[in-house]
C-alpha positions as CSV (number, residue, x, y, z in Angstrom):
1,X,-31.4,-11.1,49.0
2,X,-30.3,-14.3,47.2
3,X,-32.1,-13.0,43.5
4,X,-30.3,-9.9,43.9
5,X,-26.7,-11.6,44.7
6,X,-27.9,-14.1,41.5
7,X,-28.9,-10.9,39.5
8,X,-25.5,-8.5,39.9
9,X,-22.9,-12.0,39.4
10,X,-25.7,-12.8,35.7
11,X,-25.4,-8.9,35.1
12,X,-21.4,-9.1,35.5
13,X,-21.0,-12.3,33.9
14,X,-23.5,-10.6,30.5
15,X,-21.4,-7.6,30.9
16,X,-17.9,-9.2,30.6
17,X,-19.2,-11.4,27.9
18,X,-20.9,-8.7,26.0
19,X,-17.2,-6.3,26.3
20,X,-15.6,-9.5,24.8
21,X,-17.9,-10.0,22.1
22,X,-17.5,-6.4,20.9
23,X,-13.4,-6.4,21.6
24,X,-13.9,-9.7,19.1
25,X,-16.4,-8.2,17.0
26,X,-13.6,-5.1,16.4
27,X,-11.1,-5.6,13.3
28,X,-8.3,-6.7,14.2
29,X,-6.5,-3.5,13.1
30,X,-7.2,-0.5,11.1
31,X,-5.6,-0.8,7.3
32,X,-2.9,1.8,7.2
33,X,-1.9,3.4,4.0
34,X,1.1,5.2,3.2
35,X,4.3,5.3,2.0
36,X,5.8,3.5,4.6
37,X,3.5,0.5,3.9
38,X,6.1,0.2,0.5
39,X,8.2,-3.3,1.6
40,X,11.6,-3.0,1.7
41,X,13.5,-3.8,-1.6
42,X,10.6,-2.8,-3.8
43,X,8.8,-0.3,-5.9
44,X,5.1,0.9,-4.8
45,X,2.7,2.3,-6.6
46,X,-0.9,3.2,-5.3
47,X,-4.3,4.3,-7.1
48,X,-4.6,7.3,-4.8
49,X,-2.8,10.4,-4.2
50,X,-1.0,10.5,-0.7
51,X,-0.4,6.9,-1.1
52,X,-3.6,5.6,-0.5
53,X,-6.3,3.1,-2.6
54,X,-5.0,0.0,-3.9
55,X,-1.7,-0.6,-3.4
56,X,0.9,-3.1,-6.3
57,X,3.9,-3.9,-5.5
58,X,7.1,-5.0,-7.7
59,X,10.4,-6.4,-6.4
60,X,11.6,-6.7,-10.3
61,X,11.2,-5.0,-13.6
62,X,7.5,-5.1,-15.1
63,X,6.8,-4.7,-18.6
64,X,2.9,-5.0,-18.6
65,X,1.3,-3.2,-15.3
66,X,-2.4,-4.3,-16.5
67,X,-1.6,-7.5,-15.3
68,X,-1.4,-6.4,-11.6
69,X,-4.2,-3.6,-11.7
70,X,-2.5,-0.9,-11.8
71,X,-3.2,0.1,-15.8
72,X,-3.1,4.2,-16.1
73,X,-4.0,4.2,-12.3
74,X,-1.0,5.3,-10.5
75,X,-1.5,8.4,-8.2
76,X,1.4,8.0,-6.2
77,X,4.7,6.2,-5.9
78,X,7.8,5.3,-3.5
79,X,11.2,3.6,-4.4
80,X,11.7,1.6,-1.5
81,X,14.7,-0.1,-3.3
82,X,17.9,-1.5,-1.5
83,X,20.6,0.9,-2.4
84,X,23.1,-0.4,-4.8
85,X,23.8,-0.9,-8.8
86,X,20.1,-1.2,-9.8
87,X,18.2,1.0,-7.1
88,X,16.3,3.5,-9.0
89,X,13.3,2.7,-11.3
90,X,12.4,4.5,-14.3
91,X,8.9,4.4,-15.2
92,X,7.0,4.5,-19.0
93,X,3.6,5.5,-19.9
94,X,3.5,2.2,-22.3
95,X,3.4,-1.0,-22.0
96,X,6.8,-2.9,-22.6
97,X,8.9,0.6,-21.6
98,X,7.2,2.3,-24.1
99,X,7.5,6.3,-24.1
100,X,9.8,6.8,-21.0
101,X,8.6,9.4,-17.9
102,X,9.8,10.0,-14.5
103,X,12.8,8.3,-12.7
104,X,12.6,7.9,-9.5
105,X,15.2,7.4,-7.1
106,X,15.9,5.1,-4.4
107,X,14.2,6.4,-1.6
108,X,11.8,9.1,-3.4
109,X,8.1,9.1,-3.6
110,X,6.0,10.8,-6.2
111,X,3.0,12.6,-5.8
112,X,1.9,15.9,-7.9
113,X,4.1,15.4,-10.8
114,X,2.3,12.3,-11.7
115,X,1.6,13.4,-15.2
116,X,-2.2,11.7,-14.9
117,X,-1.3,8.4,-13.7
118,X,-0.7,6.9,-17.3
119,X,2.0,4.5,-16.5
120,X,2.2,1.2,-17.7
121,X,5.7,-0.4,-16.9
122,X,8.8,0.3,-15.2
123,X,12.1,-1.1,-14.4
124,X,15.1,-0.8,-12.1
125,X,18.4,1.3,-13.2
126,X,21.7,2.2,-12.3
127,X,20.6,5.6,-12.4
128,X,18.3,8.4,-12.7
């Protein structure tokens, strides 16, 4: 009788131990993607439609978006801006606001009229 009472108390210590090595084992959350992942005051852009993929970020103008990965790569894009004098962003399919596109306004997102993702800069306006 004592091995069996030793047996169930080792099988329900292994068994709390294993549930706690797989809770630890778990990420710690799911990445979420979307448009509400866009912070507050900024400009999003992401290499995916639906606003998925890689995701840059930009609180200010941006003449050159090679530099943070996002070269010809946008797929989608949200104007998470803080309304006021400069809350819209116009964005350019050159470098240094070369060739002008789409403006989009403060609280917009962009999906299907991304004219093949060949944007390279952008920067905050008083208007679209």
């Amino acid at each position: 009788m004592r091995r069996l009472t030793v047996f169930l108390k080792l099988t329900a210590v292994l068994a709390v131990a294993g549930a706690a090595l797989t809770v630890q084992a778990a990420p710690a959350g799911a990445a979420t993607t979307g448009y509400g992942d866009c912070p507050a005051a900024y400009f999003c852009a992401w290499s995916d439609d639906g606003a998925e993929g890689g995701m840059s970020k930009w609180e200010f103008d941006d003449t050159n978006w090679t530099d943070d990965g996002m070269h010809d790569d946008a797929e989608s894009v949200a104007n998470n801006g803080t309304p006021g004098t400069f809350d819209d962003v116009q964005l350019f399919f050159d470098v240094n606001y070369g060739r002008g596109s789409i403006c989009v306004a403060q609280g917009e997102t962009y999906d299907w009229s991304m004219a093949d993702n060949e944007y390279d800069s952008h920067y905050w306006t008083s208007g679209c």
